[in-house]
N, C-alpha and C positions, 0 to 999 in steps of 0.2 A: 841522354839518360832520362828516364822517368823515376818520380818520387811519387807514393800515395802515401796521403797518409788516412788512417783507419784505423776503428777502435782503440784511437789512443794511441796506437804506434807508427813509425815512420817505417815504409819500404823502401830501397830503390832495385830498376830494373833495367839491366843492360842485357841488350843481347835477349837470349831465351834464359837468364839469370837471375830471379827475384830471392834479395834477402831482408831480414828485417836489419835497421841500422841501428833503432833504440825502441825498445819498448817502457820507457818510463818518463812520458812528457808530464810534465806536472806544469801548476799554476807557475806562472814569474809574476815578479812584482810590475804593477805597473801604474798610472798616473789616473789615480781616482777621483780627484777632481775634476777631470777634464768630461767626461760623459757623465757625471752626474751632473753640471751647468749645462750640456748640452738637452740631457735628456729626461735631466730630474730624479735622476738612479746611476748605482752601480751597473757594471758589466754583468754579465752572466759571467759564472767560474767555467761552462766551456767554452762561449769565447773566448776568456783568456787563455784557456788551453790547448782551443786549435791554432790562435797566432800564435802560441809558444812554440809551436810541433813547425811553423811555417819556417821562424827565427830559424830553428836547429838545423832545418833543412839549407836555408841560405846558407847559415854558419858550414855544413857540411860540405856546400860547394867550394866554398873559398878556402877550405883548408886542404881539402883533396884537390887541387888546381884543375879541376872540370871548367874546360873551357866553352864545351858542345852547347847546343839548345837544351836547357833543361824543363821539361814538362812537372806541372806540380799540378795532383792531384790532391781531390778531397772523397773518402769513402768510397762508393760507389758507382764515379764515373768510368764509362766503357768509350773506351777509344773506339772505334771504327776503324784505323788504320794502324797500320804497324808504324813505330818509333821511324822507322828508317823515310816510310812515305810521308810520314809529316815535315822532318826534316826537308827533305825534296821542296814544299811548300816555303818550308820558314826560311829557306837560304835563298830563296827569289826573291824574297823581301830584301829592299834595304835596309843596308845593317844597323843604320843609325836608331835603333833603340832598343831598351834597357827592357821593357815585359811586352808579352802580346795580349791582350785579351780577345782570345776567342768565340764574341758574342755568336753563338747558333740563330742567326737572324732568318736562315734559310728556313729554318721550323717556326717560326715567333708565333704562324697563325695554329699553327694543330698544336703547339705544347705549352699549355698552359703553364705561366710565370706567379710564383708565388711571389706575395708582397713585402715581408716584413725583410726580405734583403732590398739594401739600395735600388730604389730606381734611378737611372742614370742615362740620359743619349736614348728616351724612349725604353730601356731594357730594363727588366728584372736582375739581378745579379749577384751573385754568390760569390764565396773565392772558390768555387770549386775546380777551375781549370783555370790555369794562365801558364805561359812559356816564358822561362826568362834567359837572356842571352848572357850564356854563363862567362864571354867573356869583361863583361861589365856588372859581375858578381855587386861590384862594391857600390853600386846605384842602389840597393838596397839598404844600403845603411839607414837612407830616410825612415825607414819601415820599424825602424829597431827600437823603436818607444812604443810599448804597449798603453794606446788611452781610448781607441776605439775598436769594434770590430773591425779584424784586418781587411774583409771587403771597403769598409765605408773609408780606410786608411790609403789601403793603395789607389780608389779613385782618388781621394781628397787631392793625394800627392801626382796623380795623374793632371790633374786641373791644373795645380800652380805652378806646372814644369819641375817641378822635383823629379819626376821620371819621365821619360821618353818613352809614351807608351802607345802600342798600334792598338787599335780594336778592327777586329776584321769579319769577315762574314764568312763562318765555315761551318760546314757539316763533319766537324771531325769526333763530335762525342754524343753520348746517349746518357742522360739522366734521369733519376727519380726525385725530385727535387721533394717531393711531401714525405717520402720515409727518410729525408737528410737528419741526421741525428744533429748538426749543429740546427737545423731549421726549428726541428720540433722540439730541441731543448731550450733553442731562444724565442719561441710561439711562447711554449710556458710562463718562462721566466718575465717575458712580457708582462703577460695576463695578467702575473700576480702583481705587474707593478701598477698596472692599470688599474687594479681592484682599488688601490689607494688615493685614486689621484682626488681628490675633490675641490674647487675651485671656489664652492658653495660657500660662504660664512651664513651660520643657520637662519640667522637674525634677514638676514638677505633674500635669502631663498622662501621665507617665509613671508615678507613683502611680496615676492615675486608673484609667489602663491595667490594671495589678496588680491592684486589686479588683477590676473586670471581669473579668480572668480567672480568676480565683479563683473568683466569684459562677457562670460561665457553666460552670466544669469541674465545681463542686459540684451545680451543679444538675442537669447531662448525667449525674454520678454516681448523681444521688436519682432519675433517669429524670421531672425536671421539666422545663416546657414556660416556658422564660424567652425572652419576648419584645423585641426591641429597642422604645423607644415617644419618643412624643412628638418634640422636636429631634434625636435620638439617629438614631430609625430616618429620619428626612427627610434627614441627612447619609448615611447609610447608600444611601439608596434614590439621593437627586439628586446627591450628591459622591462617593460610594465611601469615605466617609470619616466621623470625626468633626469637625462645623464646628466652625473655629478661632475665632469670634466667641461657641457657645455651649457654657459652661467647664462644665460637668458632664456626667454622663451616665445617658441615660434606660432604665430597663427594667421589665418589668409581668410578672407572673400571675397565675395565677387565685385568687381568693380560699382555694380550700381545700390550696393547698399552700405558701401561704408558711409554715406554722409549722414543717413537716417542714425545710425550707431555713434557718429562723432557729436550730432548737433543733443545725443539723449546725454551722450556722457560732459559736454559743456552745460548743460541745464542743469543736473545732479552737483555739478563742482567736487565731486569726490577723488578725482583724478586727472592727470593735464596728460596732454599729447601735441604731439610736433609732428610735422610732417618733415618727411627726410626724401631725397632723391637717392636709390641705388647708385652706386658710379660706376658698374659695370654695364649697366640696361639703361640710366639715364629717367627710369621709373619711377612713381613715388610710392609710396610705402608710409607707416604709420606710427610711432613709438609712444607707447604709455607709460605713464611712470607720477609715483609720489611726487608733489611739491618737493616736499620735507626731504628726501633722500639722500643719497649723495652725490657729491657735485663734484666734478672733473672741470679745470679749468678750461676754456676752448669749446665746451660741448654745451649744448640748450635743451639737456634733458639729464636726469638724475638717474642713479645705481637704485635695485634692480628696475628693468623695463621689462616691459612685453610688446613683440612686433607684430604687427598685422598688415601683409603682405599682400597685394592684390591682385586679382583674376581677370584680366582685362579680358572679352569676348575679343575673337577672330574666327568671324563667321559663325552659322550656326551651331559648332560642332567643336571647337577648339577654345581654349583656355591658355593665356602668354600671362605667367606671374609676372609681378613684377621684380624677381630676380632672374629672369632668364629661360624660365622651363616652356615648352610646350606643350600640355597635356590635352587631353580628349577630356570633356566636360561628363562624358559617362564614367571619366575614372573617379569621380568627386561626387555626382548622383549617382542613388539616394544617398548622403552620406548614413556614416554608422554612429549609434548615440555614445557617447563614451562619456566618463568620469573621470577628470585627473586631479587626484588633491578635491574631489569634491564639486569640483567645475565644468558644469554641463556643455561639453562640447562636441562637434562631429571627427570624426576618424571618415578620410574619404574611401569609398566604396570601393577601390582599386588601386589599394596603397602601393601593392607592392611595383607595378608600376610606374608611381610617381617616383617611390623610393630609388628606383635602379636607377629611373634617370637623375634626380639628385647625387647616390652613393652607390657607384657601380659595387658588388661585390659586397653590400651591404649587410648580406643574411650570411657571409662568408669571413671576412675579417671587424674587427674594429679597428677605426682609424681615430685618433686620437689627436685633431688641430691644436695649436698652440694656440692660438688667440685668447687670454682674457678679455673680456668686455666690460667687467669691473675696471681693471689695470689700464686697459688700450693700449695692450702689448702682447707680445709675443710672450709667454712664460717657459716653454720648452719646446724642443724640434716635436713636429710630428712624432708618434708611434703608431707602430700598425701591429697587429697581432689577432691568431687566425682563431678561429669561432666554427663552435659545430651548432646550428641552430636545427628547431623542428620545421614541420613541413608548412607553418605560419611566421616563421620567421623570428618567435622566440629563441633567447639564448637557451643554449642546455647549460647547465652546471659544470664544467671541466674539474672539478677537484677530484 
């Protein structure tokens, strides 16, 4: 039997037979604490109301004692096969398990995967299709506490053996994943939560501010080439600003003039720095910050800093930060003069290349790390949420 559910109401379809079973899913209660720790926010109200429509659908199975493969639909997925020939498929499986997830792996390279559903096992992924083996209905039961979207639910409970679940490689459906009304109503609901987040305490970000301009006016003095980098320059390029979710701030050059810039800013005594090793690259890199600050137990530098990250030459023609990147030194000459907060610094000549390789998809979603660097913790899971920008890679306004 297949179930779709759409527009709010549940179908099922036997045979050449589609009827509606309920048109009236509304909100159920569910456990709101648990995704606002996770994610620093409530649910969206259709998330809660397409797991509601999933629940009624389970509940349906086990009360009509539907033993068969049951197909669950979300909107507007198109089978490619008829009920009968998937079945053919799903009975050659053994039978030891409770859902299938039919990752379309066979398409991954021509169909582009939208983000803000789980990624998982390398996939993008929605609940918009899964099979469950109707006669182990009651595997489902794990499911049946509303506290996250039911995608991120039934992996979670995929992971720690709560369900016995296949992921297989088939071409058995056809999607639209960007007109998904759960997609574009939880992009939204995102966004707005994203508008909130701010990590910034004013007093902080306004120090942060101060060493930037300090670092950006000494350098423009020593006729150095200090580039904005990393989360720094991506708020620069796609906000006009510094993001208020990433609490430091990033800047880079080239290898043979940081010592000219360290030895002016030891002379002045206006400001201390450390040198720190990446521990991904094993690179060194640079951290500026107030005496006076604040001070984290464990660490040998104070709240707010500023990094200066460095451009090691490889060969004529190539540039290896010291976090990892390799870029072409024409994507940084000439730089571009920019002002942030007042502080004269370069924007490189070919950002949006650096960018993409830093933030694929950068000019397409926001992604939102949990990392504090105040805290030096984790404050919330990631959020991803999708973005229409212009043809330079500013946001548009979505409201």
């Amino acid at each position: 039997m297949i179930f779709q559910i759409k527009e709010g109401a549940v179908y099922s379809t036997s045979g050449n037979e589609t009827v509606k079973i309920s048109s009236d899913i509304t909100e159920s209660p569910y456990n709101q604490n648990f995704h606002k720790d996770k994610y620093g926010f409530e649910m969206s109200p259709t998330d809660i109301k397409n797991y509601a429509a999933h629940i009624f659908i389970w509940d349906y199975i086990l009360k009509n004692d539907i033993t068969t493969p049951c197909i669950i639909l979300e909107n507007d997925v198109k089978l490619k096969h008829t009920y009968e020939e998937l079945c053919t498929d799903i009975n050659s499986l053994d039978n030891e398990w409770d859902l299938i997830i039919p990752y379309n792996k066979l398409q991954e390279d021509t169909i582009p995967r939208n983000e803000i559903f789980p990624s998982r096992l390398g996939y993008y992924w929605g609940s918009y299709i899964y099979v469950i083996n109707g006669e182990k209905i009651t595997s489902m039961d794990c499911l049946k506490s509303i506290k996250q979207p039911i995608d991120e639910e039934i992996l979670e409970c995929s992971f720690n053996n709560s369900l016995k679940t296949l992921v297989i490689d088939t071409g058995w459906f056809e999607y639209d994943e960007v007109n998904c009304p759960v997609y574009k109503s939880r992009g939204s609901f995102f966004i707005e939560k994203i508008k909130k987040i701010n990590l910034w305490e004013e007093r902080h970000k306004e120090q942060a501010v101060e060493i930037l301009k300090y670092l950006g006016e000494k350098a423009k003095e020593l006729d150095l080439s200090l580039f904005a980098h990393a989360g720094t320059l991506l708020g620069i390029i796609r906000h006009d600003d510094i993001m208020p979710w990433d609490d430091d701030i990033d800047l880079c050059m080239d290898e043979n003039e940081i010592e000219l810039l360290l030895r002016a800013v030891e002379n002045d005594n206006m400001i201390k720095f450390t040198k720190r090793i990446w521990h991904k690259t094993r690179s060194e890199y640079y951290k500026f910050f107030y005496k006076d600050g604040e001070y984290k137990e464990g660490y040998d530098y104070t709240f707010p800093f500023v990094d200066i990250w460095l451009l090691f030459r490889r060969g004529e023609n190539l540039y290896m930060t010291s976090d990892g990147y390799e870029v072409l030194t024409t994507d940084y000459f000439p730089g571009k003069a920019y002002e942030l907060y007042k502080a004269p610094i370069l924007v490189p000549h070919n950002h949006e290349s650096i960018l993409q390789k830093m933030y694929k998809n950068w000019d397409k979603y926001i992604k939102v790390f949990s990392w504090s660097h105040r805290k030096k913790e984790n404050c919330i899971d990631s959020i991803i949420a999708p973005i229409h920008t212009d043809g330079k890679g500013r946001i548009i306004n979505q409201n």
